[in-house]
ChimeraX commands (.cxc) that place a marker at each C-alpha (Angstrom):
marker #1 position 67.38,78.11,138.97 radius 0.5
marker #1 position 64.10,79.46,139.52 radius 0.5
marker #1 position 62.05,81.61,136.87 radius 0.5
marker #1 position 60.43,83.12,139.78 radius 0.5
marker #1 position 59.61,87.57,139.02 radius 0.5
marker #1 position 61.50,89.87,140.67 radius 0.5
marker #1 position 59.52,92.92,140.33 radius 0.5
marker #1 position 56.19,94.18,138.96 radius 0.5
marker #1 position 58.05,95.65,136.31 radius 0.5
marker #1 position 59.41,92.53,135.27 radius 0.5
marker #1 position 56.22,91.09,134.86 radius 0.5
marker #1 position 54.44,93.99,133.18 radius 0.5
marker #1 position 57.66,93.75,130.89 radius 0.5
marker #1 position 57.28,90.36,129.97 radius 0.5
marker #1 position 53.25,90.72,129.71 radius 0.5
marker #1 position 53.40,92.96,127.49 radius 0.5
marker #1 position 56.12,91.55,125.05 radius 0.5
marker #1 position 53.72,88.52,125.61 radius 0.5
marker #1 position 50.83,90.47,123.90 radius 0.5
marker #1 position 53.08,92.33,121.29 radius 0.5
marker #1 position 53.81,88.17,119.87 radius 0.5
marker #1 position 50.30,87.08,120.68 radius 0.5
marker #1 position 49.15,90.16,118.22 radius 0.5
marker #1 position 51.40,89.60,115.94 radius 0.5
marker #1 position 50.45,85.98,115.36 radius 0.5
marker #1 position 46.83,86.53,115.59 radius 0.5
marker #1 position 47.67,89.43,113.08 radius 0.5
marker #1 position 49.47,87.24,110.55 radius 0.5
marker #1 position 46.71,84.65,110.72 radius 0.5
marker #1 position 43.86,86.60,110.38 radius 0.5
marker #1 position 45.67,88.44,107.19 radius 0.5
marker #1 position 46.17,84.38,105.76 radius 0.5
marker #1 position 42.96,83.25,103.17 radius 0.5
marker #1 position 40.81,80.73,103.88 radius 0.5
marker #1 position 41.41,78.28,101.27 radius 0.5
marker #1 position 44.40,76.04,101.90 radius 0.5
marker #1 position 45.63,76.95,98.47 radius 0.5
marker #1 position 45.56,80.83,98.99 radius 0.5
marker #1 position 47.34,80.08,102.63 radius 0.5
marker #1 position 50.49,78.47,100.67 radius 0.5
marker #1 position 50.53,81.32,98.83 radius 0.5
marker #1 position 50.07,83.50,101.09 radius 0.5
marker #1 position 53.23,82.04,103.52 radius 0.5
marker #1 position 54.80,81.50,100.49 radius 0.5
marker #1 position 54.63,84.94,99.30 radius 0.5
marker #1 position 56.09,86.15,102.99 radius 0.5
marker #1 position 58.54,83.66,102.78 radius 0.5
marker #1 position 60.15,85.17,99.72 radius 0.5
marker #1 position 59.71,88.84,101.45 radius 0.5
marker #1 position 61.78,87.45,104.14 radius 0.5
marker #1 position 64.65,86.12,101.90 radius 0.5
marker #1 position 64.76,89.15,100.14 radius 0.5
marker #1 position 65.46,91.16,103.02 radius 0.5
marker #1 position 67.60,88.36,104.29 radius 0.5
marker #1 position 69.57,88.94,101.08 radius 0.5
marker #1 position 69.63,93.07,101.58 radius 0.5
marker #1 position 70.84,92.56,104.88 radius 0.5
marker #1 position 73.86,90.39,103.80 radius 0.5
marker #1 position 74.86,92.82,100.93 radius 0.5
marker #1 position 74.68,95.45,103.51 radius 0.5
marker #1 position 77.03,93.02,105.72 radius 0.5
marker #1 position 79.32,93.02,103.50 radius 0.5
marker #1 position 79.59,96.72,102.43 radius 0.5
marker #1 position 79.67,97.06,106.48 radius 0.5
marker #1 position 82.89,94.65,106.22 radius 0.5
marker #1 position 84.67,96.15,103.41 radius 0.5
marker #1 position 84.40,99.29,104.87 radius 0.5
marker #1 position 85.97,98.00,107.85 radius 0.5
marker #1 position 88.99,96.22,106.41 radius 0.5
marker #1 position 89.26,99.24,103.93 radius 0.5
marker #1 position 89.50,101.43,107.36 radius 0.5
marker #1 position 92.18,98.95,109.06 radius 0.5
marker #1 position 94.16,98.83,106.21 radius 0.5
marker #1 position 94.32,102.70,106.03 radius 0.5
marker #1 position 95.23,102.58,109.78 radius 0.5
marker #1 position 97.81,100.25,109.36 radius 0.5
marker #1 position 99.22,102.46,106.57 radius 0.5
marker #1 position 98.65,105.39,108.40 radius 0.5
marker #1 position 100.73,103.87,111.96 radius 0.5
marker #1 position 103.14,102.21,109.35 radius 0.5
marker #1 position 103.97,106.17,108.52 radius 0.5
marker #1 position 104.43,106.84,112.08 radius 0.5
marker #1 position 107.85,107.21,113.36 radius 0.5
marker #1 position 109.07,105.13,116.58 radius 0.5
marker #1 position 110.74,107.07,118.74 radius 0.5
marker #1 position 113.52,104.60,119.60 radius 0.5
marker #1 position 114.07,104.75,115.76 radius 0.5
marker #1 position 113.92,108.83,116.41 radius 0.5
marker #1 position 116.66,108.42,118.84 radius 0.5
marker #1 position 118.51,106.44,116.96 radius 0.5
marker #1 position 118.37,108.86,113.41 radius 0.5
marker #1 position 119.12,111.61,115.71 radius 0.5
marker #1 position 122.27,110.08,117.45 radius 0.5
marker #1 position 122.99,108.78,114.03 radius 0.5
marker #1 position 123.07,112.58,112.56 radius 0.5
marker #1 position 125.00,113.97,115.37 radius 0.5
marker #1 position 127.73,111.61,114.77 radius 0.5
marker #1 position 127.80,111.61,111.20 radius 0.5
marker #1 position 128.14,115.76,111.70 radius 0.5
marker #1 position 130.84,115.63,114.08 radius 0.5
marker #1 position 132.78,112.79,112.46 radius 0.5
marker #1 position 132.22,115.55,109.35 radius 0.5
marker #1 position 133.83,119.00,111.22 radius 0.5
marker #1 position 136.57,116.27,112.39 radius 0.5
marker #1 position 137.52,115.92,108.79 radius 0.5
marker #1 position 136.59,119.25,107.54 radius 0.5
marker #1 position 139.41,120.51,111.07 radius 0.5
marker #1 position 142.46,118.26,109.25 radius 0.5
marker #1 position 145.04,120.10,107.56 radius 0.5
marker #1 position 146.69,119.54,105.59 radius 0.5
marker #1 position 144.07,116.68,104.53 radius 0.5
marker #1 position 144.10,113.64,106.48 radius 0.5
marker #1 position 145.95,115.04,109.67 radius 0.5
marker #1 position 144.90,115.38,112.71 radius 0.5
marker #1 position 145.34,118.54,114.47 radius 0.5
marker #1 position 144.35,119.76,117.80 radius 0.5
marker #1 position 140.93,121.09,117.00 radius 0.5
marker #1 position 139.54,118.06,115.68 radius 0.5
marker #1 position 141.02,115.79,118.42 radius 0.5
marker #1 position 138.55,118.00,120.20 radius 0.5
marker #1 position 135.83,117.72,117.63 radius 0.5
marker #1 position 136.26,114.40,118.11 radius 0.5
marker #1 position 136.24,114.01,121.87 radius 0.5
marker #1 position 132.59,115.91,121.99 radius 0.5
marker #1 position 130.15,113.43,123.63 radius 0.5
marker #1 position 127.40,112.50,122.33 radius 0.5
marker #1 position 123.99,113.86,123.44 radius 0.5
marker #1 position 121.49,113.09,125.85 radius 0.5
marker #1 position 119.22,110.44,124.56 radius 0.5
marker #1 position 115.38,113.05,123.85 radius 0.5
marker #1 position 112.66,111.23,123.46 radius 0.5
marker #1 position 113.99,107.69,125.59 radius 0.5
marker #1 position 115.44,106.99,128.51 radius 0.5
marker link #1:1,2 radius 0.2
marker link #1:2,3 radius 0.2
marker link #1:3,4 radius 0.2
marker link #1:4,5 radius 0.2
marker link #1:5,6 radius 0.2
marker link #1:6,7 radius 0.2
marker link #1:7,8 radius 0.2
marker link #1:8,9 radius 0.2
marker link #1:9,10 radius 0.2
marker link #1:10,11 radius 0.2
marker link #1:11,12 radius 0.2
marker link #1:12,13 radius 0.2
marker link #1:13,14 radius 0.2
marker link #1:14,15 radius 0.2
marker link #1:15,16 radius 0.2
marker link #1:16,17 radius 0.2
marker link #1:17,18 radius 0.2
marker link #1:18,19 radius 0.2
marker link #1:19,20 radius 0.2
marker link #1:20,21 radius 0.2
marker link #1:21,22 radius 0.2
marker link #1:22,23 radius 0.2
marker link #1:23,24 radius 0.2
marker link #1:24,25 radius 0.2
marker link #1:25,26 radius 0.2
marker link #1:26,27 radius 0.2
marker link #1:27,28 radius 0.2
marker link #1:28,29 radius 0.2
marker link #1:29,30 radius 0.2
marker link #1:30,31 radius 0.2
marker link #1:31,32 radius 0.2
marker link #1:32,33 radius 0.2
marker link #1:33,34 radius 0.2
marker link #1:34,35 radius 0.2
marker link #1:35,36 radius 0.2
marker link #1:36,37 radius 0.2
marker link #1:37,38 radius 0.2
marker link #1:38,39 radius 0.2
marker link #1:39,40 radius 0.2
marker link #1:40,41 radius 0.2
marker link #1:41,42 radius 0.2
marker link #1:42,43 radius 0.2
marker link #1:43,44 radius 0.2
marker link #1:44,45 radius 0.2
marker link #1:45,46 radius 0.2
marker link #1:46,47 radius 0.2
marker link #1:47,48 radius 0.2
marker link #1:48,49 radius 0.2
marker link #1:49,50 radius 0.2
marker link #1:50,51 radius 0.2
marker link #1:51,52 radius 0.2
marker link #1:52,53 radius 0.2
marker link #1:53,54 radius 0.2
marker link #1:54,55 radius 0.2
marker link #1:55,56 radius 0.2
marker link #1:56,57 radius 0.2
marker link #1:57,58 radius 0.2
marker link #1:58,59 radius 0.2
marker link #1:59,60 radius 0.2
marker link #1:60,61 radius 0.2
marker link #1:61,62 radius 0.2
marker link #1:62,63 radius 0.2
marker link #1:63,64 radius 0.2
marker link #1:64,65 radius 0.2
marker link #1:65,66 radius 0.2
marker link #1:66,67 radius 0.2
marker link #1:67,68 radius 0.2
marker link #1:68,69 radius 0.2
marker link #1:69,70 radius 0.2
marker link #1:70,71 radius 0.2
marker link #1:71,72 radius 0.2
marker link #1:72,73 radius 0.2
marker link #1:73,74 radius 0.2
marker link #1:74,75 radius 0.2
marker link #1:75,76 radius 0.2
marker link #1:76,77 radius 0.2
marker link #1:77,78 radius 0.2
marker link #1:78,79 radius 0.2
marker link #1:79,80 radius 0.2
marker link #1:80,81 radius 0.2
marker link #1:81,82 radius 0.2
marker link #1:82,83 radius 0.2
marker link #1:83,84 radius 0.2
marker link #1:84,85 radius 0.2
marker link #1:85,86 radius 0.2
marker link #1:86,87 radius 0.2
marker link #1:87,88 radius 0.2
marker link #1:88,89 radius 0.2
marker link #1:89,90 radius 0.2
marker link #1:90,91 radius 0.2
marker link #1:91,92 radius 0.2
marker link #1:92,93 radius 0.2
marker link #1:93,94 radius 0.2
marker link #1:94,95 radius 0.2
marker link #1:95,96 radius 0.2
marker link #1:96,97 radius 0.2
marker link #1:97,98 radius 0.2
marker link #1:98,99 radius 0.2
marker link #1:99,100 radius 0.2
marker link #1:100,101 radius 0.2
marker link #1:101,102 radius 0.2
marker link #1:102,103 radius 0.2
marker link #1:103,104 radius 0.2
marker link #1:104,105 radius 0.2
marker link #1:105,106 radius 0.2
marker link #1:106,107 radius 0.2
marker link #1:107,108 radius 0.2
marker link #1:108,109 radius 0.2
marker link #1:109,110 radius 0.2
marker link #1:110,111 radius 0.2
marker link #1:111,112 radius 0.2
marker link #1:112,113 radius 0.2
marker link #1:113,114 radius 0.2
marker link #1:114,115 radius 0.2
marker link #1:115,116 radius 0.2
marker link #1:116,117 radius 0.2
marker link #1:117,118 radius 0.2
marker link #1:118,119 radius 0.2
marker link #1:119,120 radius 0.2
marker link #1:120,121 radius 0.2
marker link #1:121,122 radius 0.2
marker link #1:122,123 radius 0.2
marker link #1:123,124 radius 0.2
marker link #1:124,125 radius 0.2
marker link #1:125,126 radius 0.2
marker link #1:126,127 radius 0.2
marker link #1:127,128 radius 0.2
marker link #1:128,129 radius 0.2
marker link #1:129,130 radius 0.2
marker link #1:130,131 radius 0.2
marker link #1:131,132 radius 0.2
marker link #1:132,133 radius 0.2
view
């Protein structure tokens, strides 16, 4: 594969990121002492900067992840609230039959015989499934 520019604007692109590091470095050196002593520090000194934002950054990490796991979880919970609708259909048909078995009984007389009326009660089909096919 060839590293071979594609455009001008590639390579002003990459020229001037070029520069921005070439800055940079020539920045950070010129900043250093003079004395190898005072250039320990001095590294030294940036060195701790640099774990101590490495260390911010991690807290910050993990707030960012227990924020995210807190909002899962209260997704989860929120879905696990949520109503199917197979489990709809099935409460529904469930209700219907417990209400017809219910005038059935309530249509005996005396008690415990059957009469006409809920033979029919019973002989009501049951509905049309409403939220599944």
């Amino acid at each position: 594969m060839s590293r071979r520019i594609r455009t001008f604007e590639e390579s002003a692109r990459r020229e001037s990121a070029l520069n921005k590091e070439a800055m940079r470095t020539l920045l950070a050196d010129s900043t250093a002492p003079r004395d190898p002593r005072g250039r320990g520090d001095h590294y030294r000194k940036h060195l701790v900067d640099a774990h101590r934002t490495i260390e911010i950054l991690q807290l910050r990490i993990k707030e960012l992840e227990h924020e995210r796991d807190t909002a899962k979880a209260d997704r989860d919970y929120t879905l696990s609230l949520c109503v199917t609708r197979t489990v709809a259909e099935e409460a529904r048909l469930a209700a219907f039959r417990l209400a017809r078995g219910k005038a059935a009984i309530l249509a005996e007389w005396p008690h415990g015989v059957p009469t006409m009326l809920s033979e029919e009660i019973d002989c009501i089909p049951d509905p049309k499934p409403k939220w599944s096919k």
